[in-house]
KEMAR-726121 format. One line per 8 residues: number of its first residue (from 1); for each residue y, z, x of C-alpha. Coordinates in pm, 1 decimal. Last residue first. Layout:
REM KEMAR-726121
NUM	Y:Z:X; ... $
END
This chain:
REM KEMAR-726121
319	-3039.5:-4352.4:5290.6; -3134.7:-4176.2:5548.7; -2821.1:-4008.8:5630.1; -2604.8:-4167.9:5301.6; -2417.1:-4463.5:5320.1; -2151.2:-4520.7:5555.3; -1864.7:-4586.5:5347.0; -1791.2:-4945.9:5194.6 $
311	-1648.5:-5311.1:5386.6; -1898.9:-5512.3:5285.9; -2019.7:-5634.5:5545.8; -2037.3:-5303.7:5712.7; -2252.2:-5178.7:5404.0; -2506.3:-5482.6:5463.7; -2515.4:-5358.3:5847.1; -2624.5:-4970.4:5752.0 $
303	-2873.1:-5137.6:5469.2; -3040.0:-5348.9:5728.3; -3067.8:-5051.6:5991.4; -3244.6:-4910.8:5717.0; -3450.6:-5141.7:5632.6; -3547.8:-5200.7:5968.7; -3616.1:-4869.0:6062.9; -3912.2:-4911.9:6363.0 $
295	-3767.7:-5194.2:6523.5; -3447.2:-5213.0:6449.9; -3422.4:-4836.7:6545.2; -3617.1:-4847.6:6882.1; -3385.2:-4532.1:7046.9; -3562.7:-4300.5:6819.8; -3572.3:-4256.8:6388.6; -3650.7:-3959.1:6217.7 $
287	-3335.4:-3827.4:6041.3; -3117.3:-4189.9:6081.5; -2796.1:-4102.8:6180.6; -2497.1:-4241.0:6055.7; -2135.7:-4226.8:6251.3; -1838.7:-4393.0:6192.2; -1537.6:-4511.1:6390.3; -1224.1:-4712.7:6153.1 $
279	-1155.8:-4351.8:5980.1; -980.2:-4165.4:6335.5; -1057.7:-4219.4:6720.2; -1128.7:-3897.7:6881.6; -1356.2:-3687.4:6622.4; -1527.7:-4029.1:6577.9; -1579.1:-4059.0:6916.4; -1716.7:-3712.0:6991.9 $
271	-1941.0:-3756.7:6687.8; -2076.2:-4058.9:6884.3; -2107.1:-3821.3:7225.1; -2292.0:-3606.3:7057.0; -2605.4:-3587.6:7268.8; -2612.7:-3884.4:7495.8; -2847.8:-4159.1:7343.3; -3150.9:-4217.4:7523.8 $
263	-3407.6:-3934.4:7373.2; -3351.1:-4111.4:7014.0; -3487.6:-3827.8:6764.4; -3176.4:-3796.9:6565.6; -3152.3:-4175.7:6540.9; -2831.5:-4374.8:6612.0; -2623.4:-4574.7:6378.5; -2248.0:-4624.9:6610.6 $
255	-2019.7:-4815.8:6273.7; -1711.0:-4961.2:6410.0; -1432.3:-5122.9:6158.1; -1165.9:-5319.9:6371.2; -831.0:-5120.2:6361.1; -655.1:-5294.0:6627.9; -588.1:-4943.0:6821.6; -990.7:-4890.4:6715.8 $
247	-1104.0:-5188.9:6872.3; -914.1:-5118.1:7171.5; -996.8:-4790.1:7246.5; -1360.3:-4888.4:7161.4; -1370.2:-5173.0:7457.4; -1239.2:-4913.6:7717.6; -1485.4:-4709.7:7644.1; -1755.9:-4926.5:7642.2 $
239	-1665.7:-4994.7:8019.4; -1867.7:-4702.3:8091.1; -2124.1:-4896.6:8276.1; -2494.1:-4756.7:8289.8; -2637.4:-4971.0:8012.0; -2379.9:-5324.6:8110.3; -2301.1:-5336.7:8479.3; -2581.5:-5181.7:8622.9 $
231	-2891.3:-5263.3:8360.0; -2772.7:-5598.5:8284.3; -2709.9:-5673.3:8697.8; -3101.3:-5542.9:8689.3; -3315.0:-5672.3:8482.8; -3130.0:-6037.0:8499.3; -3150.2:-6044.8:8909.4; -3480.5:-5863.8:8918.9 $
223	-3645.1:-6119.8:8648.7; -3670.7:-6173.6:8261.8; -3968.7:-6244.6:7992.2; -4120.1:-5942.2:8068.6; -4022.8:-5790.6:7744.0; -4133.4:-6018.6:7513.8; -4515.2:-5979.3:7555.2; -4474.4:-5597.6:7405.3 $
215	-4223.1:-5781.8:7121.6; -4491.0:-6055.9:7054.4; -4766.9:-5799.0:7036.7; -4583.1:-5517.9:6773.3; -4494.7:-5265.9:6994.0; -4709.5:-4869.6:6954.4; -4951.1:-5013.3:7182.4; -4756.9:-5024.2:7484.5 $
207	-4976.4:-5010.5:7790.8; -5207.4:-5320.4:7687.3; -4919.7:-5504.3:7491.0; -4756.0:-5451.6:7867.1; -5052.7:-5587.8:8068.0; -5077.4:-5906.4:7861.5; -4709.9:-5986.4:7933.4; -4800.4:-5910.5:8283.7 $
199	-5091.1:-6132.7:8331.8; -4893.5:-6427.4:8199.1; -4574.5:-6301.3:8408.7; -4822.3:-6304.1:8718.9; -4543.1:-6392.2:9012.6; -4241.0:-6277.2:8824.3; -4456.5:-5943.3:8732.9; -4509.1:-5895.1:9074.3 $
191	-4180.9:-5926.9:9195.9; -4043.4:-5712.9:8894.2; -4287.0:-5418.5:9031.6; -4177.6:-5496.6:9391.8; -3765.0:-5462.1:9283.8; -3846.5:-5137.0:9101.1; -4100.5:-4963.0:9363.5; -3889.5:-5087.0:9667.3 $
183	-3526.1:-4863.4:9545.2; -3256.2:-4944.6:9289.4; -3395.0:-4745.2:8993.7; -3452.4:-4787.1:8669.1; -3771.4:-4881.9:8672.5; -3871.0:-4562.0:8870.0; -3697.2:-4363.7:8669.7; -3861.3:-4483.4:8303.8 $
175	-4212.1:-4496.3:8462.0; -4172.4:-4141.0:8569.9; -4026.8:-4062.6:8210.9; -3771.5:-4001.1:7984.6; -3528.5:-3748.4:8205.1; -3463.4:-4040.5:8430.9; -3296.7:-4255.6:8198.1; -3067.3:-3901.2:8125.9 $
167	-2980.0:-3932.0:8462.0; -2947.0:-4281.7:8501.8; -2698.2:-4220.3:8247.8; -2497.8:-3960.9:8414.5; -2491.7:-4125.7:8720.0; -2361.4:-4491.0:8613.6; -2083.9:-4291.2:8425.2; -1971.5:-4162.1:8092.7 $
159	-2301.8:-4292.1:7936.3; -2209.4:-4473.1:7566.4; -2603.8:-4630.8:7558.6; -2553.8:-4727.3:7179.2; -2846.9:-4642.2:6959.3; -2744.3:-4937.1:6705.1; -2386.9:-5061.0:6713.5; -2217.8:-5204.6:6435.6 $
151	-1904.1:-5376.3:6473.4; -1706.7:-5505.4:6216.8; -1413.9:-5823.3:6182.2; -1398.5:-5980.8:6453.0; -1192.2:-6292.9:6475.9; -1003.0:-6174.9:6786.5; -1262.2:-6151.5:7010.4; -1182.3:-5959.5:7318.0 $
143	-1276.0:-5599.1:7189.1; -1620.3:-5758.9:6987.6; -1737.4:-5886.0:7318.7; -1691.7:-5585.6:7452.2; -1869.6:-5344.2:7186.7; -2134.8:-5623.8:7144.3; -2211.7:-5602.4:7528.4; -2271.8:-5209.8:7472.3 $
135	-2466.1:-5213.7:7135.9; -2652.1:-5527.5:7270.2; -2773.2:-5267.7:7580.3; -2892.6:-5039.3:7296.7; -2887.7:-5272.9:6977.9; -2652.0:-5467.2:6862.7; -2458.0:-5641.1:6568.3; -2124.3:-5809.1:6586.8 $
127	-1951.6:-5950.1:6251.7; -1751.5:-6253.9:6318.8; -1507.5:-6430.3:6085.4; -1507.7:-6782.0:6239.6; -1318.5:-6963.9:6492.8; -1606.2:-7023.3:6750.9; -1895.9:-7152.2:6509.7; -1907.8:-7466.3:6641.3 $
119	-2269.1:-7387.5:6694.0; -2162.9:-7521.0:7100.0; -1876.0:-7257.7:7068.7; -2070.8:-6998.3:6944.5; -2277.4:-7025.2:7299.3; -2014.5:-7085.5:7504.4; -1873.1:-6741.8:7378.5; -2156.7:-6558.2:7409.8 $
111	-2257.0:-6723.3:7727.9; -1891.5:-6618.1:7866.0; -1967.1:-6230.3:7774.2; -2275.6:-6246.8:7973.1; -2106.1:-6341.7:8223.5; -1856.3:-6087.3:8217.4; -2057.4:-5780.9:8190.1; -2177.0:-5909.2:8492.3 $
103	-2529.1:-6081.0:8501.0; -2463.2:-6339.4:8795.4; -2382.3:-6039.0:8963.9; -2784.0:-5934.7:8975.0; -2835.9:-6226.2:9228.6; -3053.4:-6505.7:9203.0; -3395.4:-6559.4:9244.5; -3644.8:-6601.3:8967.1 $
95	-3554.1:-6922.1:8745.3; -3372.1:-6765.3:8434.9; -3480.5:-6677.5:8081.8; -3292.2:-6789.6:7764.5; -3609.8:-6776.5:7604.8; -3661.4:-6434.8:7654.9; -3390.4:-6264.8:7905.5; -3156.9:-6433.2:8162.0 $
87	-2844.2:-6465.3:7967.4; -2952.1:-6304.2:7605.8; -3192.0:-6411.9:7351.0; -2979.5:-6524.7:7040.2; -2999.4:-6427.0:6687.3; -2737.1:-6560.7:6497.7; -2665.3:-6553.5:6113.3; -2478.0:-6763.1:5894.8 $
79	-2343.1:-6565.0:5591.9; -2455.8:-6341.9:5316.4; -2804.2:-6487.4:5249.6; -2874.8:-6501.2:5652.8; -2825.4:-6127.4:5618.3; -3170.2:-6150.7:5499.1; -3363.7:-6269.9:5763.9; -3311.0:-5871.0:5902.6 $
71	-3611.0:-5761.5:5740.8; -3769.5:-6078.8:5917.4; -3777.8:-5925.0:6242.4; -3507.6:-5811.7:6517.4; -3642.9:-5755.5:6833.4; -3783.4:-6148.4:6839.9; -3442.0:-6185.8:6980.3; -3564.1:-6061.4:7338.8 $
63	-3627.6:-5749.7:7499.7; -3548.4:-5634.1:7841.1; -3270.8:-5505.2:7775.8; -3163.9:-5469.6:7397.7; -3096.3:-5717.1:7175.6; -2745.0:-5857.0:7036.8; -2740.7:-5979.2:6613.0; -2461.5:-6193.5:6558.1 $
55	-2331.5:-6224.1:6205.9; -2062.9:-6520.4:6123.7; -1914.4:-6420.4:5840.7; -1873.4:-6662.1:5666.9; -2059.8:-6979.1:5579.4; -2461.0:-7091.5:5644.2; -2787.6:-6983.8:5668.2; -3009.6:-6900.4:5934.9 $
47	-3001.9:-6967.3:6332.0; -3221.9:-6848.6:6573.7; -3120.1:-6862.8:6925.4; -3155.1:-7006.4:7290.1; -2876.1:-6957.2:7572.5; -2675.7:-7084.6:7790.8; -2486.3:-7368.6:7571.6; -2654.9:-7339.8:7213.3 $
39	-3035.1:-7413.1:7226.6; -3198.9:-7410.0:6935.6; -3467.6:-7202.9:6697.3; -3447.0:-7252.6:6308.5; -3509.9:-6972.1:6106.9; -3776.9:-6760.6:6022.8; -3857.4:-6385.3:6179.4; -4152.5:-6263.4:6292.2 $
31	-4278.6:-5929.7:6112.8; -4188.8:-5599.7:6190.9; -4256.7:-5265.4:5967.5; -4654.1:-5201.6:6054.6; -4622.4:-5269.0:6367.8; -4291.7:-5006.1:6407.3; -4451.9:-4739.4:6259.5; -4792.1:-4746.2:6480.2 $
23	-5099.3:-4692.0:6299.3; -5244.3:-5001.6:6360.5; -5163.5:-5012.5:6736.1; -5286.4:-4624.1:6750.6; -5615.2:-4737.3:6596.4; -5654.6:-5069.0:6759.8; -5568.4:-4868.5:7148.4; -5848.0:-4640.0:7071.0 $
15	-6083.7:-4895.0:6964.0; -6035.2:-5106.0:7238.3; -6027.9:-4817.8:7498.0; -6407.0:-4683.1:7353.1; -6507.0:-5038.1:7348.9; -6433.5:-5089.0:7740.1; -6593.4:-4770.9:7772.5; -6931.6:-4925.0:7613.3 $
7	-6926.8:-5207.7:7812.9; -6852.0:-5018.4:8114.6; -7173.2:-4783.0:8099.1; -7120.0:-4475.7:7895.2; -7317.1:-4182.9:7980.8; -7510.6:-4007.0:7713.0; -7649.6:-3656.0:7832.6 $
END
């Protein structure tokens, strides 16, 4: 009987991981992005074109800018568009240390605003993008800025409470609880990886496959304080709620695109909200898509943001 020596198993996982990296929806869809890269108060971005609106485009956590490739370089052609990596993630990355307040809802909220004020961009129409966690900061920082004009929020984290949505977190994985969580595993895990980030960047492209390499890299470029004052105060926070009752009592357009298959969303709770609130929520759903939208449906989260801009219907479920 053939037994494999390590050389040859070390082949065996090389080829295996090639063939499901290659095949993988969301390599094949994402390319880098262009634009120029600066720092504006806090934080680092990505800045292309020029004039109104302003269009801000809000990762998820533990992700980065990079999130959003160069399908998205086009709304750069309708307006200036931003792509920064968020207080204590990516470039915008902290020392470890720290404590997980420093990454309130309302500090992050304060970089966003420091940071359009260092582009000078502060008094501008504004169009807020996000995704996941972005979904929920854009939702706030959309209900506080008066010059906003649409919201669209990709695969939106809209828990009713910390303990339903660590709950539903839970219900994803092992992995997913125990990163989640509060407890030794979590913290020592984010220890280690503050310790060996180079080693850990490497790890994660190893264990994630289906990400395109800079985005699998990407997303251990934060620490314990960032991971997890984000995670608390921003994914399992319902202070969304708040933030939609007011944009929909000033009438701001708000678009929630999730994907039927996305095992993070809560089940209905977008229809719920567009039951509740009247013509300024909408809802489209992508057939196929899962909680990495941006990611793997570019051109269709594209199309759902170029439709915002211009003030028109949602456009067809998988259009």
């Amino acid at each position: 009987m053939f037994a494999a020596g390590p050389g040859s198993l070390a082949l065996i996982l090389c080829t295996v991981w090639a063939i499901r990296h290659l095949g993988a929806g969301a390599v094949r869809s994402w390319r880098p992005t262009t634009g120029r890269r600066l720092r504006a108060g806090p934080l680092f971005v990505r800045l292309l074109g020029s004039g109104d609106p302003v269009i801000v485009l809000l990762h998820g956590l533990a992700g980065s800018g990079e999130y959003f490739g160069d399908a998205f370089d086009e709304l750069g052609q309708t307006g200036t568009l931003v792509i920064p990596d968020l207080l204590g993630f990516g470039a915008s990355m902290r020392p470890p240390g720290g404590d997980p307040a420093e990454y309130s809802a309302t500090a992050h909220l304060a970089a966003l605003d420091a940071m359009l004020a260092a582009l000078g961009l502060a008094n501008r129409p504004l169009v807020i993008v996000g995704h996941s966690m972005g979904a929920s900061l854009g939702l706030r920082w959309a209900a506080r800025q008066p010059k906003a004009r649409a919201v669209v929020a990709f695969a939106a984290p809209l828990f009713a409470n910390a303990r339903q949505g660590r709950a539903r977190l839970c219900e994803l994985s092992t992995m997913a609880a125990l990163a989640t969580g509060d407890g030794p595993v979590a913290r020592g895990m984010c220890a280690w990886m503050c310790r060996y980030r180079r080693t850990a960047s490497w790890l994660a492209t190893a264990l994630h496959p289906e990400l395109p390499v800079p985005i699998a890299r990407a997303a251990v470029q934060h620490t314990w304080a960032s991971y997890h004052g984000s995670l608390t105060k921003l994914v399992l926070h319902n202070g969304w709620s708040d933030a939609v009752a007011h944009l929909v009592a000033a009438g701001t357009p708000l678009l929630l695109a999730n994907g039927a298959a996305d095992l993070v969303a809560e089940p209905g709770r977008a229809a719920a909200l567009v039951a509740e609130s009247g013509p300024s929520v909408t809802v489209a759903t992508h057939p196929t898509g899962g909680h990495d939208l941006p990611l793997a449906q570019p051109r269709w989260c594209l199309a759902q943001v170029q439709h915002a801009l211009r003030h028109e219907p949602t456009p067809p479920i998988g259009g």
